[in-house]
C-alpha positions, -999 to 999 in steps of 0.1 A, spaced: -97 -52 175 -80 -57 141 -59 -38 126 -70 -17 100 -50 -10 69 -60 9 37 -42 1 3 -39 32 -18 -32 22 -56 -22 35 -89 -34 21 -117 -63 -4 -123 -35 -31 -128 -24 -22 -88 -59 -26 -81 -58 -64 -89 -30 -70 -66 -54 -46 -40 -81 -66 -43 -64 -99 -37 -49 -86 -8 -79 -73 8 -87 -110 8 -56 -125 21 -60 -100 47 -95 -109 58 -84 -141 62 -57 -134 81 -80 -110 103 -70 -75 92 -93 -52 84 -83 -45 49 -100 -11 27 -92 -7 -9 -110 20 -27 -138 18 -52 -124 14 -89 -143 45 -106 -121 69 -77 -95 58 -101 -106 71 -135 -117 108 -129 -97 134 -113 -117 138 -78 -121 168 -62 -119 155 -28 -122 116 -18 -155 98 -19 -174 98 20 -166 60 25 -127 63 13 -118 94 38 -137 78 68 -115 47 62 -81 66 54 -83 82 86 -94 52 110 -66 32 92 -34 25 114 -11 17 86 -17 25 50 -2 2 21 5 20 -14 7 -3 -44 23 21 -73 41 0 -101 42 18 -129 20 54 -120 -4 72 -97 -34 83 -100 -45 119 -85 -65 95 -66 -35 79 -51 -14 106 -43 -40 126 -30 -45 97 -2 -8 91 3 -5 130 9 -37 127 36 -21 98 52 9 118 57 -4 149 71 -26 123 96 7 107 101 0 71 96 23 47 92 26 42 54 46 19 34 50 24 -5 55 -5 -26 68 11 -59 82 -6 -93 114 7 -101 105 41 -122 86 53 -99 103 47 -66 126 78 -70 96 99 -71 80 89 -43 109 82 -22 112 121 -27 80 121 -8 81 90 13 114 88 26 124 59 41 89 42 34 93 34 1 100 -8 -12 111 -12 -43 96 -40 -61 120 -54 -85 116 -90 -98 153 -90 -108 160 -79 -69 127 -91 -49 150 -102 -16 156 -65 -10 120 -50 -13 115 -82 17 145 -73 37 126 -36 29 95 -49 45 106 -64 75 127 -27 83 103 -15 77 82 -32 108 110 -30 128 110 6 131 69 8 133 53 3 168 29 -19 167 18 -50 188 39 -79 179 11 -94 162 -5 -69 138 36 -64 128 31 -105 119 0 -102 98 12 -75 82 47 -89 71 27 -115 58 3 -88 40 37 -74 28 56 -106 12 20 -116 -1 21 -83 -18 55 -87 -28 47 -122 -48 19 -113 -63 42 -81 -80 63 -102 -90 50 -127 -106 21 -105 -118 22 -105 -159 41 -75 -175 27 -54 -205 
């Protein structure tokens, strides 16, 4: 069975770095779930059907947050922590105080003048999570994928 893993994202720029995971992730046979753009850009009252039903049969969830969230996004952190999932937050730098706040202990701070410590951050991160020895593989490599393509990602 893979393991299932649902990226929750801030902005439309985090959904880029979603979407390209979602791929590396198939390919590395996870089961990878990123949420339709348009949940992004209005306020939702709840989550859409498809977005719920695979928040909840997700065993880890993966937040991508660089520069804000979305209602969307904290909204499906916020289920995934009353579910109590696994979760990992990658956050740029202004926002990682925040959500740490919320997240403690889960958050990774993505700094491109710093990137060894949101890696060190990911590999804690599995230790401490039980999982098989091999979904904690694919998803370090999930994790340091995610961590390049932050940092090297363009800047506004």
């Amino acid at each position: 069975m893979a393991l299932k893993v649902y990226i929750a994202y801030g902005t439309a720029a985090d959904q880029v770095t979603a979407l390209r995971l979602q791929a590396m992730g198939a390919v590395n046979g996870l089961a990878v779930y990123v949420p339709p753009a348009y949940t992004r850009k209005v306020t939702p009252v709840s989550l859409d059907t498809q977005s719920e039903l695979s928040l909840r049969e997700a065993n880890v969830i993966l937040g991508i947050i660089t520069s804000s969230m979305s209602d969307a996004c904290r909204q499906e952190l916020d289920i995934a922590k009353s579910l109590g999932r696994k979760t990992i937050v990658m956050a740029g730098p202004p926002m990682a105080p925040f959500l740490e706040q919320h997240f403690p202990g889960n958050v990774l701070v993505v700094d491109a003048a710093n990137p060894a410590q949101a890696e060190s951050g990911i590999v804690q991160f599995l230790k401490k999570t039980e999982l098989e020895q091999n979904a904690k593989v694919a998803l370090l490599a999930l994790g340091t994928i995610a961590l390049g393509l932050l940092l090297f990602a363009p800047q506004d």
